[in-house]
N, C-alpha and C positions, 0 to 999 in steps of 0.2 A: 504493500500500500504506500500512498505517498503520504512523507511527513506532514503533519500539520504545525499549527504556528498555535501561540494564544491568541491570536484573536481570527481561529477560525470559527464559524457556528459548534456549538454540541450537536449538531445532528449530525457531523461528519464520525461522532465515535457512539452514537447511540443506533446506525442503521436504522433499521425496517422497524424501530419501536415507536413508532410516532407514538402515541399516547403517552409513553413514556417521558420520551423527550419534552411534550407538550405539559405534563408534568412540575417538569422541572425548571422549564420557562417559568411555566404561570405561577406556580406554587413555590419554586427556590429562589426565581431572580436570576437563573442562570443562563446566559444567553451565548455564553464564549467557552471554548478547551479551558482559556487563562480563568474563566468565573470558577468553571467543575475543579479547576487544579484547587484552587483556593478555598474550596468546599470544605476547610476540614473536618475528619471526626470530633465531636462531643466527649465520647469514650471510648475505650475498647474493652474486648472480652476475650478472656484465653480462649483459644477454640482446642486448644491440649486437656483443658481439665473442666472438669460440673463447675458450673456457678456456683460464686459464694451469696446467697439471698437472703442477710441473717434476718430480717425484717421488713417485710412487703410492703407496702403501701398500697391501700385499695386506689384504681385509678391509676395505680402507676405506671410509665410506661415502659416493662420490660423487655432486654434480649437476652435470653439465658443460654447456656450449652448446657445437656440434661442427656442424661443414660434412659431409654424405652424400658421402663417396668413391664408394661402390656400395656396390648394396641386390638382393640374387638372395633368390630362391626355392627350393626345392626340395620332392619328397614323400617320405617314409621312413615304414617301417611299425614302428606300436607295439603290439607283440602282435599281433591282427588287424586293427586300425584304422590306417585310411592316412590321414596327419597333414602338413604342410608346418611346414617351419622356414624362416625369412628371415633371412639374415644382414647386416645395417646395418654396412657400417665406417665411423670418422667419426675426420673429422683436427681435432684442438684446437691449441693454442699448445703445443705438449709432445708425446706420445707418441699415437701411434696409437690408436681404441680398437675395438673390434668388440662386439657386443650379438648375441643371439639371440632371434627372437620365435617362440613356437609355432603354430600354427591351426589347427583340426581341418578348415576347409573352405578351398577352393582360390580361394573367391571374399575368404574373409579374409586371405589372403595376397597375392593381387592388389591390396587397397587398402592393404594394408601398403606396398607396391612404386609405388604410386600415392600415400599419403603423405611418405616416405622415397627422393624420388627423388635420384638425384645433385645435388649444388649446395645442393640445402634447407640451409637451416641448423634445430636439431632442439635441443632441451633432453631428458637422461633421468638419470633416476637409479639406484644398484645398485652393490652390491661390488666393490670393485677385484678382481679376480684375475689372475694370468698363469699363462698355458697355451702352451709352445711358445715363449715367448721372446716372446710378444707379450699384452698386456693386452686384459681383458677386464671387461667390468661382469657380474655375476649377477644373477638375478633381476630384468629392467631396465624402466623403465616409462617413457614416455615421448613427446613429440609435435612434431609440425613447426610452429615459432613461426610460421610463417602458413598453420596451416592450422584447421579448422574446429574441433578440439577446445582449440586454444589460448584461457590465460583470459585477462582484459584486464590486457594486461603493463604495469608502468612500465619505464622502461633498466635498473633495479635488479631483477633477482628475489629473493624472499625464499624460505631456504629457513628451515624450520620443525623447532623440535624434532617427533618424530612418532612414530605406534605401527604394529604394522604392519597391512598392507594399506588405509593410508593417508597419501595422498600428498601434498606441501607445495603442489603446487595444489590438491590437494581445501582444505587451508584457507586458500589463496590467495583462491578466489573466494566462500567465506563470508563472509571479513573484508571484503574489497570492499563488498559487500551489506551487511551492517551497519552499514559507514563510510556508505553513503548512506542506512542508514535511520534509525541511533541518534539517538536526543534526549536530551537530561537526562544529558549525561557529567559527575557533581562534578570539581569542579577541585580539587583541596587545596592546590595553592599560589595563595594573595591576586595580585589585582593587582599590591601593594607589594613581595611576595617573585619575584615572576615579574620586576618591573623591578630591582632591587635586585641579582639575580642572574643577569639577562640570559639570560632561560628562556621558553621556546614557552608558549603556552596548551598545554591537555591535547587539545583533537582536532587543530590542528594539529599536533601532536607525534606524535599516533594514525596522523593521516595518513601523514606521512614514514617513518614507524616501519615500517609497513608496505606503503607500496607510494609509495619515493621517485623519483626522476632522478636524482641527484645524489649523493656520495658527503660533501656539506655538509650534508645532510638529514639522515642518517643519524646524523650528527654531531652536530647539534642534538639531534635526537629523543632521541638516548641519554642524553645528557645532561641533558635534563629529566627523565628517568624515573628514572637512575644519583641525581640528586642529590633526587631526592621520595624513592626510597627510601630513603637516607643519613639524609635530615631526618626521617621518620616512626621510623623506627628509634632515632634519637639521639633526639628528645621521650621515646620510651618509657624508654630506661637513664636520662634526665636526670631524669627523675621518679619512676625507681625509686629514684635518688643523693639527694634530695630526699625518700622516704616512710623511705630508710634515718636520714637522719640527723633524722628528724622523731620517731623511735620512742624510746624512752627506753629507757634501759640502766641496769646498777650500774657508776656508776665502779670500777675496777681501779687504785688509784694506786699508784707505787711507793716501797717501803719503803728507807731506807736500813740497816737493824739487821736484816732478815729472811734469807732460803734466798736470793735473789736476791744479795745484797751478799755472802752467804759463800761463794754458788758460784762469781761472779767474781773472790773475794779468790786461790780454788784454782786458778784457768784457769791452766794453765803456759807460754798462750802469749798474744801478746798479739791483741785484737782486729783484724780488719784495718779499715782508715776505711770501709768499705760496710757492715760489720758495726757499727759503730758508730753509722754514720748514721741505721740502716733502725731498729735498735733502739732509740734515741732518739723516733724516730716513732712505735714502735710503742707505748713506750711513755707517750707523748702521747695516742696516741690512747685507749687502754685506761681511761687518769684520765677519759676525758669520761664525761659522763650521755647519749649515745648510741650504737649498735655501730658499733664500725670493722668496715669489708669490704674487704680488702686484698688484694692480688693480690703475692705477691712470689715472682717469677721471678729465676731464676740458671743459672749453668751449674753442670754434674754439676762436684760438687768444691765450690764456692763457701761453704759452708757454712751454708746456710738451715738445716739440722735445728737448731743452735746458735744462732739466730738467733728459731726459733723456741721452744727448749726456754728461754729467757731471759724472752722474751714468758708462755710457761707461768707457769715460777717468777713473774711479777710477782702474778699472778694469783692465786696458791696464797696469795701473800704476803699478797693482800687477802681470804683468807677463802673466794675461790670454787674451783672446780676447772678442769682443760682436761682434753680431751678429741682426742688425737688418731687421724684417720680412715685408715689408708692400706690399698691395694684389694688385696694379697695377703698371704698369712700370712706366706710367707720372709720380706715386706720389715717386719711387724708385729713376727715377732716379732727380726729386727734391730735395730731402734729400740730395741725394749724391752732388751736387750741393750747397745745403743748408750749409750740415755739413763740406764740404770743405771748403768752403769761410769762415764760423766760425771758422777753425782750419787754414787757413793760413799757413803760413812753420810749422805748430806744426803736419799738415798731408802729408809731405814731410821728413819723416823718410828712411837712408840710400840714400838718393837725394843731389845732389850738392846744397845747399844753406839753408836745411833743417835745423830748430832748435834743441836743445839740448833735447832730449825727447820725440822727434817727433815719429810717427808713421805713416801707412801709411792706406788708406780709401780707398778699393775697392767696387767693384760696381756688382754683377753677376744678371743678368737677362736673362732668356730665349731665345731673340733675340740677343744677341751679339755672334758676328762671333767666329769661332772655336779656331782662334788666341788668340784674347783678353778672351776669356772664359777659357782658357787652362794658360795664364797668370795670372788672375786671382786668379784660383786655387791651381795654383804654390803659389804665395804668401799667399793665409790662408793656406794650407798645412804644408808651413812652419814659420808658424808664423810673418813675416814678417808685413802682415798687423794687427794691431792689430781691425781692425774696418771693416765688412764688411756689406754692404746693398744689398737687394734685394728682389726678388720676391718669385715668388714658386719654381726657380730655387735654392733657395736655400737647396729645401727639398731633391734634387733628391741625392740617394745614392753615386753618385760619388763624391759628394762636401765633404770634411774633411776637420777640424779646428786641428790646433794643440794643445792650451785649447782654448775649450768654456766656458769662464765664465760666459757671462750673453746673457741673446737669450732678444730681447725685440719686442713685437710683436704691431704694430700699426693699429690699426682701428679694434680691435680683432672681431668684427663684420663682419667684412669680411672672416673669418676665423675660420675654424673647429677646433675640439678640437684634432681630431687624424692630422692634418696639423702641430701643435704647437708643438707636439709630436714627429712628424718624425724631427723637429729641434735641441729639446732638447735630444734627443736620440743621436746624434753628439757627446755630451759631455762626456768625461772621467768618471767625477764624474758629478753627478746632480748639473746641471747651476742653476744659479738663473734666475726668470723671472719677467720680468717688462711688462705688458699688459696693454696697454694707449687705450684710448677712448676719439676725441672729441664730441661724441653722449653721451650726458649726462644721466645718468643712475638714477630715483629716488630710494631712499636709500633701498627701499623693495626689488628690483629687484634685486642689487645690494646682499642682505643680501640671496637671497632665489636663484638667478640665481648664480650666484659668491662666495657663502659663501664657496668656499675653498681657495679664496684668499681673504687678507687683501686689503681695499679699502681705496683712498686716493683722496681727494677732492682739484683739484687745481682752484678759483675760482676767484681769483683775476689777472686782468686784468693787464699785463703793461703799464706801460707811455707810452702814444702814439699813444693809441686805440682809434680812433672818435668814434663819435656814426652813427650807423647806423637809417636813415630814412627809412619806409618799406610802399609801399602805395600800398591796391590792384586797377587793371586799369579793370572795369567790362565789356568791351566789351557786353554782353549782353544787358545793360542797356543803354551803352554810345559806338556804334562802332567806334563814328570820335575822342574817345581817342588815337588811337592808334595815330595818326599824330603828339600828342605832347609828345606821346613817345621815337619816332624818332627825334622829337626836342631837346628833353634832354640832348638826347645821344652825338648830335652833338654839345651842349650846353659844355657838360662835356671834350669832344674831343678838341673842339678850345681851354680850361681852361689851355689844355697841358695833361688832365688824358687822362685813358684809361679807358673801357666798356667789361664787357662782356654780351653775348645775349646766354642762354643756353636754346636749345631745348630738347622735350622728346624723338624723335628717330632723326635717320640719315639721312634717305632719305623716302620720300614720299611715294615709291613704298615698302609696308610694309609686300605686302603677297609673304606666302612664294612661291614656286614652286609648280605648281601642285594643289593650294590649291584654292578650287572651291568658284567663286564671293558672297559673302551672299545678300539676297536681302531680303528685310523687309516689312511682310505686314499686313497694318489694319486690324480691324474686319472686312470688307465688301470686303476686301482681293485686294485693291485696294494696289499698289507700294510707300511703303514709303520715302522720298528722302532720299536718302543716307547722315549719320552721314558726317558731316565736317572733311576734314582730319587733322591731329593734325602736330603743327609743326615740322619741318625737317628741320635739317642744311642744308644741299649742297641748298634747295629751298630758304630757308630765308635766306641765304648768296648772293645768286644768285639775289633777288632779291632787296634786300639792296643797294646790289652796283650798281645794273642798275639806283634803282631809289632814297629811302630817304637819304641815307648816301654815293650816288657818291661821288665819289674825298677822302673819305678816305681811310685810307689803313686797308683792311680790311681782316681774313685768318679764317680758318676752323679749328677745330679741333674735331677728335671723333676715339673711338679705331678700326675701320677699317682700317685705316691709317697705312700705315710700321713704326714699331718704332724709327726709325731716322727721318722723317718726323713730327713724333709726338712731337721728343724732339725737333728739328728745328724750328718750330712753337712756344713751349711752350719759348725757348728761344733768340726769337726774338721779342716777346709779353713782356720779363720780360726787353727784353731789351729796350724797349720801340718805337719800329722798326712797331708796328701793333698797331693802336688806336682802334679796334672792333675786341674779338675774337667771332667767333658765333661756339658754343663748344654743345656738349649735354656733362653727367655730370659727365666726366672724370677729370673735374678743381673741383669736390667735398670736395674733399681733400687733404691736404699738398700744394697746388698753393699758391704761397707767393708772389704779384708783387704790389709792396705798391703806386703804381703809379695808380692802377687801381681803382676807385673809384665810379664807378654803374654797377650794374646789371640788366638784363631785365630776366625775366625768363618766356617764351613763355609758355601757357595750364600749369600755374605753378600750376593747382587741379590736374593734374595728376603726381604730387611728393605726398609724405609723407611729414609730419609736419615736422620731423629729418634729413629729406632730404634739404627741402628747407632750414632749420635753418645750416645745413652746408653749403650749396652753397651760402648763405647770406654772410656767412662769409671769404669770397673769398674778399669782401671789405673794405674799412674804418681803412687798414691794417699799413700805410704810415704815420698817422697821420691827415690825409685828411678827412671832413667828409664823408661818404657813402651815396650811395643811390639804392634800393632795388624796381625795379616796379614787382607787380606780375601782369599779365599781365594773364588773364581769361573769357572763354565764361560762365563760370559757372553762373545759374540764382541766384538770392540774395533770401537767404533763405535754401539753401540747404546746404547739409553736406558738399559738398567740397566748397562749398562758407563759409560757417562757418571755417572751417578749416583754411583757408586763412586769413582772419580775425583774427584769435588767432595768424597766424603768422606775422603780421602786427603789432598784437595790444602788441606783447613783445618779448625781445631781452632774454628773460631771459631761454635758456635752456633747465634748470630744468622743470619748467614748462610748456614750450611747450612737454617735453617728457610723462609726466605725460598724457595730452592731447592727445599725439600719441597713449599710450598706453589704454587709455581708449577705445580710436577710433577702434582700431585694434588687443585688446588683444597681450599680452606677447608672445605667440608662435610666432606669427605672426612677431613682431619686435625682437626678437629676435634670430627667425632662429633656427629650430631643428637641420639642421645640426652645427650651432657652439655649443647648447647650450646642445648637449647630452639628455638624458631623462630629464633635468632640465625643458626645456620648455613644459613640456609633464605634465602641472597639470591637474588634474581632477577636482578637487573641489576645489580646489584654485584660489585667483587671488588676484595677488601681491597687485595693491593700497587697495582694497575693503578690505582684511584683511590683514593689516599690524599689529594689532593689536595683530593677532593669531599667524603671523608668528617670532613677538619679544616672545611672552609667550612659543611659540615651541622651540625657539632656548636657550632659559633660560633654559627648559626641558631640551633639549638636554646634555648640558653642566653639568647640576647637574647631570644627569644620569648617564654620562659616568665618572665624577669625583668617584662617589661611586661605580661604576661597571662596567667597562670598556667594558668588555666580553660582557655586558648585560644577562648575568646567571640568575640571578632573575627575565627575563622578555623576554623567551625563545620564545615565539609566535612573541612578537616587533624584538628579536633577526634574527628571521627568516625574517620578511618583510625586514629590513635592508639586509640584507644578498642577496635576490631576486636582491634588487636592484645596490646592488654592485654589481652581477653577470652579470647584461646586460649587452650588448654590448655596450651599450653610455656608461655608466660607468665605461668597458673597456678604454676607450677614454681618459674618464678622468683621468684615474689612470695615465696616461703618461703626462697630461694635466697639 
């Protein structure tokens, strides 16, 4: 046959399988030899020895190797069609399993019985299920390793991510056939970089990658692939680090006699050294003639909004304006609430009573009337307000700053990279950006997801933070908990605090329109009772006040609410007007009511770890200590009973995010859409190699020191180039 290239079609190595192939288009994304090469296995499976299966998983998707205990027959009628079922039972390192195969003729159940004879050893794959106290595969597909539909095995089987009604041999023996026909595979790592870092060439690596011996091949291969992807990905952020500080900016220097110098002379409290440190930086950075892009992460509490409304002021001090972005109205129009009280007459600029330096702090969000929006805008148009906060309202093309100097975007997790984009685009010359996170980022994530911005750790707590107490309430185990739940609260209420009770949805009635009742049933196809409904405001408001916490005063909050309503609510709770808000989890972020001192967080397994460890932090704000009940039907033992547990058992962040991400991989928490092709590894994963992704980035940096162009390493030169070309990449470039 004639060699193929990577970018010939896969039909040239899947023949006469169309369906197959068609497959694999539609369902893998694979359209080139170069896409299937790059297909790699998920895992492999000895095909030398029984599976080891210490603990199934119903639902799960197995491929075991399994020794034929016995293989019967039988015929049974379907409707009027007489049909044979064959039952295979097969003993692995672990638990028994049994398969069922169909066949409409007697003679394909015969070679069923003729391939799966006793002793065979057999490869299948299919759903874990138990039926009767004994396990079973669904749906199960599968063949005798020496018999005539087996594909050419190595000791290792791969199995393959996959779509259905196709199988991880179907692209077993594709990829074979192409490893013996491809030619022209680029390498992107140099000879000098393959010795230097003690890396496979690319088809040897192709090879072991996918159809090894040895569990040192496997080992190898990954790691050339884990650390070309690391180094392609770091070129692109080290270049992005490089076009940022290449761009020109308006210095922002700071004033000693301006709004900056009088609001600190008023601080009643004193900076803590993180606060001082970061701010120092920031505002180094702001004097240069290029943008800073800054990444400054903290825990809930730490005080970034003050950190950053400093940064603001230096800003304003120089004539330009800021502009900050954050993604819901309650927490917009907080801030603005926030950062006025903190500015006092210094945010009452050309006002009767206004100080010496003052400026003025508006507020634009999407629900405000035509008037006040039109006012508004009047005033950043004409520089008047030197400070403006908002929502996504701020993105839309009619809003003009007269200078934008610095865009600061909060909770950047809420937020796409082409949204950041459409703000900093406003600006004259390229604003500086300041991008805060109180979702704590471990440093890998940070270095591989963000590595086009500088990152800054604010970790140190101010005076005045209590500690928070976190206990979960197992319902499951203990139901007449919940009565001393409702104790507490009332416990907390008489003290003079306030509570909040945050549910997972709104109201009860959860489906949509139209959308037909699901009913659930046994193997014996008997009706299974319907899942318990999970909590809902309006009902646990509803019933709170009829019956465990009558006589308090008690109010709702959640985003279906009119936005005056919402902020009427959020500011009769701060004012200490409502001793129970029962919220779902719009109080996640930016809620500052230092009065408030417990929480309840109702099916709190159906949060995230990062979730709850924000809405935790909603208390203990006041100087009061906290207290945190997670409140769960979850049984003891299970992942989201574990999960709960880790957030119980530490206040510390970092740590529970590490945790998250374990739980739920990088994509996952971090969101393809804010995080452009960044969240999109293939063979990477941040905590598991941190190790490659610091040695990639040292790569990086020496590479482009000696050769910017990348000339000397024209095949890496081109991967980079792909990936700047995307479209997320597009994104970023404005990001």
């Amino acid at each position: 046959m004639v060699a193929i290239t990577p970018e010939s079609p896969i039909g040239v190595v899947f023949g006469n399988h169309h369906k197959k192939r068609k497959l694999a288009e539609e369902g893998l994304g694979l359209r080139t030899v170069g896409d299937l090469l790059r297909h790699f296995p998920r895992r492999y499976v000895a095909a030398t020895e029984l599976s080891e299966v210490a603990t199934p998983a119903v639902g799960e998707q197995l491929t075991i190797v399994g020794e034929v205990r016995s293989c019967d027959s039988a015929p049974f009628s379907s409707g009027n069609r007489r049909q044979f079922r064959t039952t295979v039972r097969l003993r692995t390192d672990g638990p028994d399993f049994s398969v069922t195969l169909f066949s409409p003729y007697a003679a394909m159940a015969q070679r069923h019985e003729t391939e799966f004879r006793p002793g065979t050893r057999v490869v299948f794959t299919g759903k874990a299920k138990q039926f009767r106290g004994s396990w079973q595969l669904e749906q199960p597909h599968g063949f005798a390793l020496d018999g005539p539909e087996a594909p050419r095995l190595s000791r290792l089987m791969p199995v393959y991510p996959l779509t259905a009604k196709l199988y991880t041999w179907d692209i077993q023996k594709v990829v074979a056939a192409a490893l013996d026909l491809v030619a022209g595979v680029p390498d992107v790592l140099t000879p000098e970089l393959r010795e230097r870092y003690e890396l496979l060439d690319v088809m040897q690596a192709l090879r072991w990658i996918h159809a090894p011996d040895e569990w040192s091949q496997v080992g190898a291969a990954q790691k050339r692939f884990r650390f070309e992807e690391a180094l392609v990905l770091q070129l692109v952020l080290a270049r992005r680090r490089a076009a940022h500080r290449a761009q020109g900016a308006r210095a922002r220097v700071r004033r000693d006699d301006g709004l900056l110098a009088a609001f600190d002379d008023r601080l009643p409290f004193e900076l803590t050294g993180g606060q001082r440190e970061i701010g120092d930086l920031l505002a180094a950075e702001l004097a240069r003639d290029h943008p800073m892009h800054r990444l400054l992460q903290g825990e809930v509490g730490s005080g970034k909004t003050l950190v950053a409304l400093r940064a603001m002021l230096q800003v304003v001090d120089a004539g330009g304006q800021a502009a900050l972005l954050a993604p819901t109205e309650v927490l917009a129009q907080q801030h603005h609430r926030s950062i006025s009280a903190m500015l006092g007459d210094l945010a009452q600029g050309g006002m009767l009573g206004g100080a010496a330096h003052a400026t003025q702090v508006v507020l634009l969000t999407g629900s405000m009337g035509r008037t006040a929006r039109q006012e508004a805008m009047l005033r950043l148009v004409t520089g008047e307000a030197g400070i403006v906060i908002g929502t996504h309202a701020l993105l839309e093309d009619r809003v003009e700053l007269a200078d934008l100097g610095l865009v600061v975007v909060d909770e950047q997790h809420r937020f796409g990279v082409e949204q950041r984009a459409a703000l900093t685009d406003k600006a004259g010359a390229p604003p500086h950006v300041l991008v805060m996170t109180a979702t704590p980022i471990p440093r890998t994530v940070a270095m591989t997801v963000f590595g086009d911005l500088e990152t800054s750790v604010l970790s140190e707590l101010p005076a005045g933070r209590a500690p928070i107490q976190t206990n979960v309430v197992p319902l499951a185990d203990q139901p007449a908990w919940i009565d001393r739940v409702w104790q507490r609260v009332r416990e907390e209420v008489e003290k003079g605090h306030q509570v909040y009770v945050v549910c997972p949805r709104i109201s009860a009635d959860a489906r949509e329109e139209g959308e037909a009742e699901q009913v659930e049933l046994d193997d014996d196809g008997a009706e299974v009772a319907p899942r318990r409904a999970l909590a809902a405001v309006e009902e646990v408001h509803a019933e709170l006040a009829a019956g465990p916490l009558a006589g308090l005063r008690t109010a709702v909050l959640h985003g279906r609410m009119p936005p005056d309503d919402k902020d009427r609510t959020m500011r009769a709770f701060a004012a200490g007007e409502v001793d129970v808000l029962v919220s779902t989890t719009v109080i996640e972020v930016g809620v500052d009511v230092p009065n408030a001192t417990a929480m309840v967080l109702l099916d709190a397994d159906r949060f995230g770890v990062s979730q709850l460890h924000q809405l935790r932090g909603r208390v203990g704000r006041g100087g009061l200590p906290g207290l945190c009940l997670l409140v769960s039907h979850a049984e003891a033992g299970s992942a989201a009973r574990d999960r709960l547990d880790a957030v119980a058992a530490t206040t510390d962040g970092f740590e529970l995010s590490r945790i998250d991400l374990e739980q739920r991989r990088e994509g996952d928490v971090l969101g393809a859409s804010q995080s452009g092709f960044r969240s999109g590894l293939a063979t990477l994963r941040v905590l598991r190699d941190e190790k490659t992704i610091v040695r990639a980035r040292e790569a990086a940096e020496a590479l482009l020191s000696e050769d910017p162009a990348l000339a000397q390493a024209p095949d890496l030169a081109r991967a980079v180039a792909e990936v700047e070309r995307s479209a997320a990449s597009a994104y970023m470039d404005k990001g």
